[in-house]
N, C-alpha and C positions, 0 to 999 in steps of 0.2 A: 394624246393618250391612245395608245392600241385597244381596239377589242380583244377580249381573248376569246377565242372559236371552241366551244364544248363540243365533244362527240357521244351518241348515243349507242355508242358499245357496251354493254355489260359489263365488258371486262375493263372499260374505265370508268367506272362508277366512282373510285377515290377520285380520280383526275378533275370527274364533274363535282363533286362536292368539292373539290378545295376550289375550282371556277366560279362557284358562286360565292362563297367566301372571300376569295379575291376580288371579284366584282364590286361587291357589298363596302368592302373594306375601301376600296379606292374609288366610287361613288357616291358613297353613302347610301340612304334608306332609298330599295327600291322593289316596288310589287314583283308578283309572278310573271305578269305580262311584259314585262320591263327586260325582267332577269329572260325570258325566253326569247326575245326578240337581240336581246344584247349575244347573247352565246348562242343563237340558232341550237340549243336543244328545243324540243319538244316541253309543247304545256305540262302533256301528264309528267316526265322526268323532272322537271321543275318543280312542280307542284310534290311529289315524294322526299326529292332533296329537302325541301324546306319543311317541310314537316318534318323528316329525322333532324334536321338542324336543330328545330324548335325544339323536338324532344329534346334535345339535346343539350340546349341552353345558348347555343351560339349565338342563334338570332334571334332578336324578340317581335313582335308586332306591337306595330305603333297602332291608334285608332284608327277606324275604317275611314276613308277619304271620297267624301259622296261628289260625283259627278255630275256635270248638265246633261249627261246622258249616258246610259247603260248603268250597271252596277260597281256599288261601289268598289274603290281597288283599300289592299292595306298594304303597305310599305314594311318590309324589313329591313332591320339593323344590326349590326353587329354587337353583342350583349356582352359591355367592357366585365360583367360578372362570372360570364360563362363559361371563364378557362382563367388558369392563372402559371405562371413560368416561376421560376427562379432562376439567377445570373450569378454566378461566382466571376471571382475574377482574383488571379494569385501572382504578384509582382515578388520582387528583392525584400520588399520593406511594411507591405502590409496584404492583408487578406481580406476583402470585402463581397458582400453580400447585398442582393435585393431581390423582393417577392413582387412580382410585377401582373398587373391584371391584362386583358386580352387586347388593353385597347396600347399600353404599354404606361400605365401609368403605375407610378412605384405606389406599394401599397407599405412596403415595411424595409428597411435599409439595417446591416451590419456592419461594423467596421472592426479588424482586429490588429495592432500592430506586431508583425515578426519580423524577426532580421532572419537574409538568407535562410527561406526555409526548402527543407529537402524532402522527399516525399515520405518519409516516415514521422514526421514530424506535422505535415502540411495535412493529410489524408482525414486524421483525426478531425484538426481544426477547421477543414469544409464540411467534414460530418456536423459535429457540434454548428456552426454558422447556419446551414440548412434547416436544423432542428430547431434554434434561435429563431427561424423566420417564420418559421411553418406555427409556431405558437404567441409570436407577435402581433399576428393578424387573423382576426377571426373571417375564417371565410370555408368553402368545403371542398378539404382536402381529396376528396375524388376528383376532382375539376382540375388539379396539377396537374399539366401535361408532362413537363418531367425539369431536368436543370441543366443549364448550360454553362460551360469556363470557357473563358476565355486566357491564355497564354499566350506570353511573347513567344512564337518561334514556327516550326513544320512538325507536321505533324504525320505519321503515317496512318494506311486504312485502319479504321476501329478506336483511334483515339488514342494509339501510343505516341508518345514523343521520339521528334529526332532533333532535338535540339542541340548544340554544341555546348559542352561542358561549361564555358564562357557565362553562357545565357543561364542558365538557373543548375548550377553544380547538381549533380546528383538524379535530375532528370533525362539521361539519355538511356530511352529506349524502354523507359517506364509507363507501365500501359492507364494512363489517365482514365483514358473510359470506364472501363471493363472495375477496375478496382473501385472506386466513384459509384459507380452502379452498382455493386456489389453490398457496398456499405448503407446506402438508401434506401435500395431497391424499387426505383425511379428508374425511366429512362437517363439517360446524359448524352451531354451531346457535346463535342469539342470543337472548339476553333480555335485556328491563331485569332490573334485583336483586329486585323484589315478585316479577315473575311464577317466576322461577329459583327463586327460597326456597319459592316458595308450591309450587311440582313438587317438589320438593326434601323440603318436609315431607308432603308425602302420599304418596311414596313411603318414607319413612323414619323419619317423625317421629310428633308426635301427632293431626297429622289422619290418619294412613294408616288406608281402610278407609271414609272420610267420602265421601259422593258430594256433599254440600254442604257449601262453607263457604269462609269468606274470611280470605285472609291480611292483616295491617294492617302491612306492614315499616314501620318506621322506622331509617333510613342512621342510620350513626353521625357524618358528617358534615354532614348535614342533609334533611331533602325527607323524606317520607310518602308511601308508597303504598301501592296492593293489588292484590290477586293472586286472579282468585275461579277456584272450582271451581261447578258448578252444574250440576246433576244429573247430576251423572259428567265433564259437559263442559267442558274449560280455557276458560273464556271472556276473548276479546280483543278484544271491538268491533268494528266495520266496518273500523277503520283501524288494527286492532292496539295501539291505547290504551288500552285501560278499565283503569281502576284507579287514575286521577290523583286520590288523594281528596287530596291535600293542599291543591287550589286550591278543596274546599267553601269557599264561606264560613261560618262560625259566629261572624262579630260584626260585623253591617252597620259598614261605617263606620271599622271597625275601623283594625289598624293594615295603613299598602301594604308590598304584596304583589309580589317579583321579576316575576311574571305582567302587573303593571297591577291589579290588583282590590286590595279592603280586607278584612281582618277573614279571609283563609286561616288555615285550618288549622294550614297550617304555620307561621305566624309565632308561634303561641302553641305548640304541642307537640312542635317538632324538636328535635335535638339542636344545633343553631345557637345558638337561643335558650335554649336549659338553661348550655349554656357563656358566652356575654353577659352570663348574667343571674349567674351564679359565677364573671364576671371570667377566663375561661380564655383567654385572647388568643393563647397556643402549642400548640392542639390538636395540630396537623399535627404539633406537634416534641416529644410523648407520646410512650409508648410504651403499649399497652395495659392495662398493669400500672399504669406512674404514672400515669393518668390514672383507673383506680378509686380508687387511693391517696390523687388529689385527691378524688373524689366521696365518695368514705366520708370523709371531714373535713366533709365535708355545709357546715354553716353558711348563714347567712341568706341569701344569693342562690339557691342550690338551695331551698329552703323558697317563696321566692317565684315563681322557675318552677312549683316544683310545684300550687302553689296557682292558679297559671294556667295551668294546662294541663289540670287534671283534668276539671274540666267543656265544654270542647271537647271532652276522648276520650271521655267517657260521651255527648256531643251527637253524635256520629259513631259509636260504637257504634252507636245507638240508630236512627241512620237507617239504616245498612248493616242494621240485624234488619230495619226495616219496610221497605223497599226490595228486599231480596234473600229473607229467612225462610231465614236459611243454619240448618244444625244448628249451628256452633258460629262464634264468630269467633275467631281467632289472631292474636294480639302476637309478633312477634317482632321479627328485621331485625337490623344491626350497631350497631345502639344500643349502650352499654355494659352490661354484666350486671348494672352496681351500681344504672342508671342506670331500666333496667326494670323492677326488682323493686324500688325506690324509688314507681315508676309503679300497681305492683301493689299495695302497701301502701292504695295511699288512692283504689282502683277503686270500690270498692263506697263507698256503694249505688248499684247500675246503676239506670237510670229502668224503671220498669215495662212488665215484658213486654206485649205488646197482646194475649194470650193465657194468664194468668198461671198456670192449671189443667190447660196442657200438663205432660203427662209427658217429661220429660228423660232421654234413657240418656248425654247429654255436657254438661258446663257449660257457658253462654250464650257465656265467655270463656275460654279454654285459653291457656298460652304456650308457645310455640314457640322455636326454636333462639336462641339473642342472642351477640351477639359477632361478631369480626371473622371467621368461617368460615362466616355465611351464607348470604351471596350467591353465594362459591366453592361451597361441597357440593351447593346450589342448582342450578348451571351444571355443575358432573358431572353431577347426577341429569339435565340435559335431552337427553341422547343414549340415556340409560336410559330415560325415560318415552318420548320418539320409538319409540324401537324396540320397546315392551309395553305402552304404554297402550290400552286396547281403543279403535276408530276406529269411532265410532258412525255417521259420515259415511259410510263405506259404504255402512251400511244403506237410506242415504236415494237411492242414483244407482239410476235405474231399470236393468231388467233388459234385457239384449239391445241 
């Protein structure tokens, strides 16, 4: 696990407060002298930060801890009370909701069923879900740092969609954000589902603590993405895209692609194709449950997905290692849980490391969260990571 390096510039004063936040978070309880020797800030800086924190509720003090010598130290922690998110998350077929505390634990859940909803329709019904949650759960509503959604698709600056008419009719080029916030008057925050889950499991999950590494979601309705971290920093491309690996190609020629191309990704490793190929023609009209029930019946169409799909994900691993050199890569996404760990079964053997005599402190491939709570706990964690992930961009605006 990296240190992260604090500076004692004024004018990154947000950058040190979310450094110790981050530290806290991915250490656990640690005194003053801990936190100033870990981040090379200064005692006094240290000592200010934690007291505004205090004030502030993020962190609390445990009892004082008496030593065999000098005075005693007291340890701070992260106070799962001290801030709270909310997560939307808006598919084809339902609208769901959760009020999540600091430490990411659901405090209140919503579920709403719609079929194909459009944003005149939709806007309402995350207003009212919001409002549902916020009076579910007794707790103080000053403390909401703001709400985050999560959508299948791309997204431009500020939170509008450019989603393809395909993916949720009626949504292209409609400003999610801005409207959202409007109606709340919260902050909001928007993601596609990779990049939310992939915040989501690094605050929570099993990359937390990882300064590199890529998330690989896969929808449990279909499409592939990723979500990278890279040396500390969310990376989103010039245009807020990076992560479409589903339109790699890995089989010229192959079979067409929703995009116009041949031989994507996606048309051999989605969950689209897993369900086609086992004859599941009523996904939509499952229910979570039935729809492991059918997969754990397995039978010869699952067996021949699987058989086509494995070697595309080892062919994409294999480029994301040489490509990026993450510490680890993460499976996850709303795939089915039956449906991933069928996936995991017949992973190995991965193609050979281009470094095979590296020392490892994390597996090449780790799995992350699966199921239908994703993308949701994903989109809570994105008004918690806004508000603590240290802002290395700071460092970079000159001074004066």
């Amino acid at each position: 696990m990296k240190a992260i390096s604090g500076t004692n510039l004024e004018q990154a004063k947000s950058h040190n407060r979310r450094v110790v936040i981050e530290l806290i978070r991915t250490h656990g309880s640690l005194s003053r002298a801990s936190i100033a020797r870990m981040t090379a800030l200064t005692p006094q800086t240290v000592s200010n930060i934690v007291e505004e924190l205090e004030r502030s509720h993020l962190l609390v003090a445990a009892e004082a801890q008496k030593l065999a010598r000098g005075q005693p130290i007291i340890p701070y922690s992260i106070n799962p009370a001290g801030a709270y998110s909310i997560g939307l998350e808006l598919g084809h077929q339902r609208a769901s909701g959760v009020l999540t505390d600091l430490s990411g634990a659901v405090c209140a859940r919503v579920e709403r069923q719609v079929e194909h909803p459009d944003p005149q329709r939709a806007m309402p019904l995350l207003q009212s879900t919001v409002e549902h949650l916020k009076q579910a759960f007794a707790f103080d509503q000053e403390r909401l740092l703001g709400v985050g959604i999560a959508l299948p698709g791309r997204y431009a600056e500020g939170g509008t969609t450019s989603l393809s008419p395909q993916s949720l009719p009626g949504w292209q080029g409609f400003p999610v954000g801005p409207e959202l916030e409007q109606r709340l008057n919260v902050p909001v925050l928007v993601e596609n589902d990779a990049t939310a889950a992939a915040i989501g499991e690094r605050l929570h999950g099993v990359a937390r603590g990882l300064a590199s590494f890529i998330y690989l979601f896969l929808a449990g309705g279909g499409g592939i993405g990723a979500g990278m971290f890279l040396d500390g920093h969310l990376y989103k491309g010039s245009r807020n895209n990076a992560g479409e690996i589903g339109h790699v190609i890995v089989e010229p020629n192959g079979r067409i692609c929703s995009c116009g191309k041949r031989g994507c990704l996606d048309r051999y490793i989605s969950a689209s194709v897993a369900y086609q190929s086992m004859g599941i023609a009523n996904v939509g009209e499952l229910s979570p449950d039935e729809l492991d029930a059918v997969i754990a019946r397995g039978g010869g169409g699952l067996d021949t997905w699987l058989d086509q799909a494995i070697q595309p994900l080892r062919q994409i691993l294999d480029f994301l290692e040489l490509a990026f050199d993450p510490e680890t890569i993460v499976l996850g996404g709303s795939l089915p849980t039956s449906l991933m760990r069928r996936l995991a079964e017949r992973l190995e053997p991965l193609h050979d490391p281009i470094d095979p005599g590296r020392q490892r402190t994390v597996p090449r491939v780790m799995f992350g969260m699966t199921g239908k709570d994703t993308a949701i706990l994903g989109a809570a964690a994105l008004p918690i990571f806004s508000e603590t992930n240290p802002r290395f961009d700071v460092l970079q605006k000159p001074v004066g």
